[in-house]
C-alpha positions as a Python dict, from the first residue, in 0.01 Angstrom:
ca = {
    (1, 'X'): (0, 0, 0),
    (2, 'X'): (129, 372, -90),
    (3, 'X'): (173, 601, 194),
    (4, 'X'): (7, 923, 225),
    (5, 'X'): (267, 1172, 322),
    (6, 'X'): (71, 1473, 507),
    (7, 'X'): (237, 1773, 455),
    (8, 'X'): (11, 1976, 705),
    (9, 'X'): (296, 2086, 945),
    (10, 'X'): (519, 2278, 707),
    (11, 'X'): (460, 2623, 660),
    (12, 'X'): (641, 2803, 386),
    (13, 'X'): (683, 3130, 264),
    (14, 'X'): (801, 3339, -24),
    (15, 'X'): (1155, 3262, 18),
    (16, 'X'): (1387, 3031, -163),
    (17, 'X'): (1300, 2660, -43),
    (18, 'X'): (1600, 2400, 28),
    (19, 'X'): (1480, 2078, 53),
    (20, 'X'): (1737, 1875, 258),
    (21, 'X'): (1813, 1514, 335),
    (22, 'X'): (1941, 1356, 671),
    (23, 'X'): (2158, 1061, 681),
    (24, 'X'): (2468, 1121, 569),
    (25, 'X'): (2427, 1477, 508),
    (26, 'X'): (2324, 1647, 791),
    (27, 'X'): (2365, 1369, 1069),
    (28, 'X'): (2674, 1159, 1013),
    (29, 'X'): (2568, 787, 905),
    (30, 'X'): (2836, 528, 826),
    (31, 'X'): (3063, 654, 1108),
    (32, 'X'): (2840, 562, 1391),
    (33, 'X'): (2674, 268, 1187),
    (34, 'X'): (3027, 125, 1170),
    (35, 'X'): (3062, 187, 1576),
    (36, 'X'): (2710, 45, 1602),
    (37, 'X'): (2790, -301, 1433),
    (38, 'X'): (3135, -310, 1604),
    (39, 'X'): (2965, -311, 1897),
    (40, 'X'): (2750, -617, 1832),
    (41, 'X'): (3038, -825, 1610),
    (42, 'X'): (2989, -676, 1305),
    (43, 'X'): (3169, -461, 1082),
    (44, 'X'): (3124, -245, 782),
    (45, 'X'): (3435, -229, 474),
    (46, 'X'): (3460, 15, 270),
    (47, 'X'): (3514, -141, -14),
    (48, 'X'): (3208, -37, -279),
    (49, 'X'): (2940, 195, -250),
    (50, 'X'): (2680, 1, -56),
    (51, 'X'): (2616, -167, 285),
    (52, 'X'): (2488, -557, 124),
    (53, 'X'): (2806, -742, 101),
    (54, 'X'): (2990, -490, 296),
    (55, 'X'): (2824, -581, 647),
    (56, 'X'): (3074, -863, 772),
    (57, 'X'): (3106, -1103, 1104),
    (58, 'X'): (3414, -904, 1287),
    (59, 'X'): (3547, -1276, 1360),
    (60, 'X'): (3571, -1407, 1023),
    (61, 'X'): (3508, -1143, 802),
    (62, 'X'): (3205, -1313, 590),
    (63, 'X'): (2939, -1123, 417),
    (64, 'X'): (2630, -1170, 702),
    (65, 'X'): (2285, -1235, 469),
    (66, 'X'): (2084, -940, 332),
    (67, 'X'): (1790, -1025, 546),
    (68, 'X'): (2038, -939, 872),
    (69, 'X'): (2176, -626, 752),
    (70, 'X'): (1774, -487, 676),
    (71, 'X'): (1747, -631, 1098),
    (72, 'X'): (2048, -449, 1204),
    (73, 'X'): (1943, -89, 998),
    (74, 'X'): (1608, -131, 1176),
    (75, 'X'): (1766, -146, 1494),
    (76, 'X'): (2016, 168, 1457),
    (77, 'X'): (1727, 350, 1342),
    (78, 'X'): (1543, 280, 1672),
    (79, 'X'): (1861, 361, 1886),
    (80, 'X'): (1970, 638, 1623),
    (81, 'X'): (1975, 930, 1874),
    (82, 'X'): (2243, 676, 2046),
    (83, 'X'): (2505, 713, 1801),
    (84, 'X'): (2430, 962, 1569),
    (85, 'X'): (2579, 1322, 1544),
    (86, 'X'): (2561, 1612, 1286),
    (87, 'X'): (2779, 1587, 1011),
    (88, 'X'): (3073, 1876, 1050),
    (89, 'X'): (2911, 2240, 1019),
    (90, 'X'): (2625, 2083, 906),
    (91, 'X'): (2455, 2272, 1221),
    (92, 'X'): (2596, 2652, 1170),
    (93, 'X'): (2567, 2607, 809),
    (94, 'X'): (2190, 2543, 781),
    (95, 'X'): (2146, 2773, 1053),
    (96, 'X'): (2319, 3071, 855),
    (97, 'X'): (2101, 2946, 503),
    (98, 'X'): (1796, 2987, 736),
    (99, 'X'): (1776, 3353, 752),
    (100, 'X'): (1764, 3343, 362),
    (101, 'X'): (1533, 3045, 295),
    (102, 'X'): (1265, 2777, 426),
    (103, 'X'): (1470, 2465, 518),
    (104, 'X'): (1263, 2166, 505),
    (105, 'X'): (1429, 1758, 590),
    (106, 'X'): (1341, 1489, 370),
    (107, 'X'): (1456, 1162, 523),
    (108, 'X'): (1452, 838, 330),
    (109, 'X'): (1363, 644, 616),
    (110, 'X'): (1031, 432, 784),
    (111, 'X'): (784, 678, 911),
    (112, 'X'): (780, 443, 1221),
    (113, 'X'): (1138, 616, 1283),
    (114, 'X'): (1019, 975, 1254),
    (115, 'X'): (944, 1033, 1673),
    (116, 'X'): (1327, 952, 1751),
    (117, 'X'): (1454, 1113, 1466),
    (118, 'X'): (1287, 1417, 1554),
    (119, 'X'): (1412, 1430, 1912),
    (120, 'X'): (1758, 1385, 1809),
    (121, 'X'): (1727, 1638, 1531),
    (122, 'X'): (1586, 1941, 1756),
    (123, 'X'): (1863, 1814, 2041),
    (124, 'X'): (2127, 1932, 1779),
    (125, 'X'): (1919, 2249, 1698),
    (126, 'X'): (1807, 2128, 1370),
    (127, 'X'): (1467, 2261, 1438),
    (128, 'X'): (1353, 2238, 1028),
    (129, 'X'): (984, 2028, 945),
    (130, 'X'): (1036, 1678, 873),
    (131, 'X'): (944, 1466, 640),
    (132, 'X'): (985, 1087, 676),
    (133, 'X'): (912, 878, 330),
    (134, 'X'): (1059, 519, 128),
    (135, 'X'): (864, 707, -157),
    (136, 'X'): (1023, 847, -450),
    (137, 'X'): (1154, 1162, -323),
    (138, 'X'): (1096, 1365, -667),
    (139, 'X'): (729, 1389, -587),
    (140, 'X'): (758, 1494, -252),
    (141, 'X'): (970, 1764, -359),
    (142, 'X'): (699, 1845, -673),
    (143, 'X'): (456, 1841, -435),
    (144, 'X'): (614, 2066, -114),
    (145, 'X'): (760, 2334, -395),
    (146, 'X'): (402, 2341, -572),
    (147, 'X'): (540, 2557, -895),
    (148, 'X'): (616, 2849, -652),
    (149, 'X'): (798, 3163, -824),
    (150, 'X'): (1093, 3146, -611),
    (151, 'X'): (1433, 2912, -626),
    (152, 'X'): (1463, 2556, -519),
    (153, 'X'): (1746, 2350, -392),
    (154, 'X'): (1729, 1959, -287),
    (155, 'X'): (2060, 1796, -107),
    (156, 'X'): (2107, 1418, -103),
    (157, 'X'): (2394, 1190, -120),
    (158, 'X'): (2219, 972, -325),
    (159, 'X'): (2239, 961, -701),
    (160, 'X'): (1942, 786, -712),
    (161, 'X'): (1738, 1090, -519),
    (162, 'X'): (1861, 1398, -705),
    (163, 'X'): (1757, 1231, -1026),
    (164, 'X'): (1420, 1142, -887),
    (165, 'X'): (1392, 1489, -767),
    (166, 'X'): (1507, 1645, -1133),
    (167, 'X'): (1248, 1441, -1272),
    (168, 'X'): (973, 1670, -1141),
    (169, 'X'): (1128, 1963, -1065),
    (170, 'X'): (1352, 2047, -1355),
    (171, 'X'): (1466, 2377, -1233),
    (172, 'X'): (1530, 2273, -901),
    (173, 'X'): (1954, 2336, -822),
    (174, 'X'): (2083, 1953, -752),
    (175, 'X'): (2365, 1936, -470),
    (176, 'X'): (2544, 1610, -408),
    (177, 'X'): (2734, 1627, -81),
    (178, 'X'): (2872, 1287, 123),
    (179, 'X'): (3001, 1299, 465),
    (180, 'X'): (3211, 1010, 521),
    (181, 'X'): (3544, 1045, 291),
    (182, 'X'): (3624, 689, 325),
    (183, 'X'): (3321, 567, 144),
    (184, 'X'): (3259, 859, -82),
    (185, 'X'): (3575, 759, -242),
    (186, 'X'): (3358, 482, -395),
    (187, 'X'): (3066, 722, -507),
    (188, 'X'): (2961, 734, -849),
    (189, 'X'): (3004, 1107, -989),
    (190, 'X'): (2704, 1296, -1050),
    (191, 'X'): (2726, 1418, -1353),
    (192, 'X'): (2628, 1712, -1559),
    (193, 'X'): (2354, 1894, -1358),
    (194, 'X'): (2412, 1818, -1057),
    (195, 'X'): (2680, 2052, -808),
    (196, 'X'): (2908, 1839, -616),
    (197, 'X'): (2965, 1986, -279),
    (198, 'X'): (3289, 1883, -123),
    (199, 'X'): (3152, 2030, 231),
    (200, 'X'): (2914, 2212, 416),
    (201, 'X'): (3062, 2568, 370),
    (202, 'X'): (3113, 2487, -28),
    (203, 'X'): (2732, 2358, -3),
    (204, 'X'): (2656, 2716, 132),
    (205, 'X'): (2838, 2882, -135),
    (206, 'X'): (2683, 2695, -399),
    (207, 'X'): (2330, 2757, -293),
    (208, 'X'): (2391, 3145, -255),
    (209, 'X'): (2515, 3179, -598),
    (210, 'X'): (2189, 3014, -715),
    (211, 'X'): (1979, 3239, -502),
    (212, 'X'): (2210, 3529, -612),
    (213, 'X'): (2076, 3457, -1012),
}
């Protein structure tokens, strides 16, 4: 069955609209999901862009079976605001774009997750509406930006995402930013269209110059 994703609870304006996701971007992700399955004999390698076959026993260093690493993600989600931290200047960065646009999260993640996410997100300040979805995130986006006469910016780490999103909304500035060095080393580049940010200050600069058009 679809979900309906309400949308009641964010109030825009006539500013710009950036259209952010979470993991990864603004909350660190691998790091403490590594230090999460180290601390229950498990281990993550970076050694490709993904977590199946990268998810290992710590004493013999097999692949563990896709069914387990979907079990252990559920669990880190429920004991997220256990282990994980904003990314660096993720915090002062989105606080400084603030005062120039509407900042709104868009989390690939269960809705069922959304209570705890929240909680860690306004411990860390990042006070933004949330949106929790495994829909398409190119639709959300359509949908939340609503052919308003004013620029809009989406920021994922995922390839998949910003295409989704510049599917629908064509005009929409596409920023591709990556915490963890280690494994964005093994990321895909994105490509004509799409700004890659190598940081959270370079994200910022990127933006403005948009907005500055």
């Amino acid at each position: 069955m679809r979900e309906i994703l309400s949308l009641e609870h964010v109030q825009l304006t006539d500013r710009p609209l950036i259209v952010c996701d979470i993991d990864e971007v603004v909350l660190e992700f691998l790091t403490p999901f590594r230090n999460f399955l180290r601390s229950s004999g498990h281990d993550l390698l970076a050694r490709s862009f993904r977590l199946h076959g990268n998810i290992v026993l710590s004493a013999d260093g097999l692949p563990v079976a896709e069914s387990l690493v979907d079990d252990l993600l559920e669990e880190f989600f429920t004991l997220q605001d256990q282990w994980q931290t904003p990314a660096t200047l993720a915090v002062e960065t989105l606080e400084s774009l603030a005062v120039e646009a509407d900042l709104v999260f868009l989390t690939a993640m269960p809705p069922r997750h959304a209570v705890v996410r929240r909680s860690l997100l306004d411990h860390h300040r990042l006070h933004y509406p949330l949106l929790a979805t495994e829909e398409p995130k190119g639709p959300v986006v359509k949908q939340l930006h609503d052919a308003r006469d004013v620029p809009v910016v989406f920021i994922d780490d995922i390839l998949r995402n910003l295409h989704s999103v510049r599917s629908h909304e064509p005009d929409c500035l596409l920023v591709n930013i990556m915490a963890n060095a280690e494994f964005r080393a093994f990321a895909p580049e994105p490509g004509e269209g799409i700004a890659k940010a190598e940081n959270w200050p370079d994200a910022a600069r990127i933006i403005r110059q948009h907005f500055a058009r």
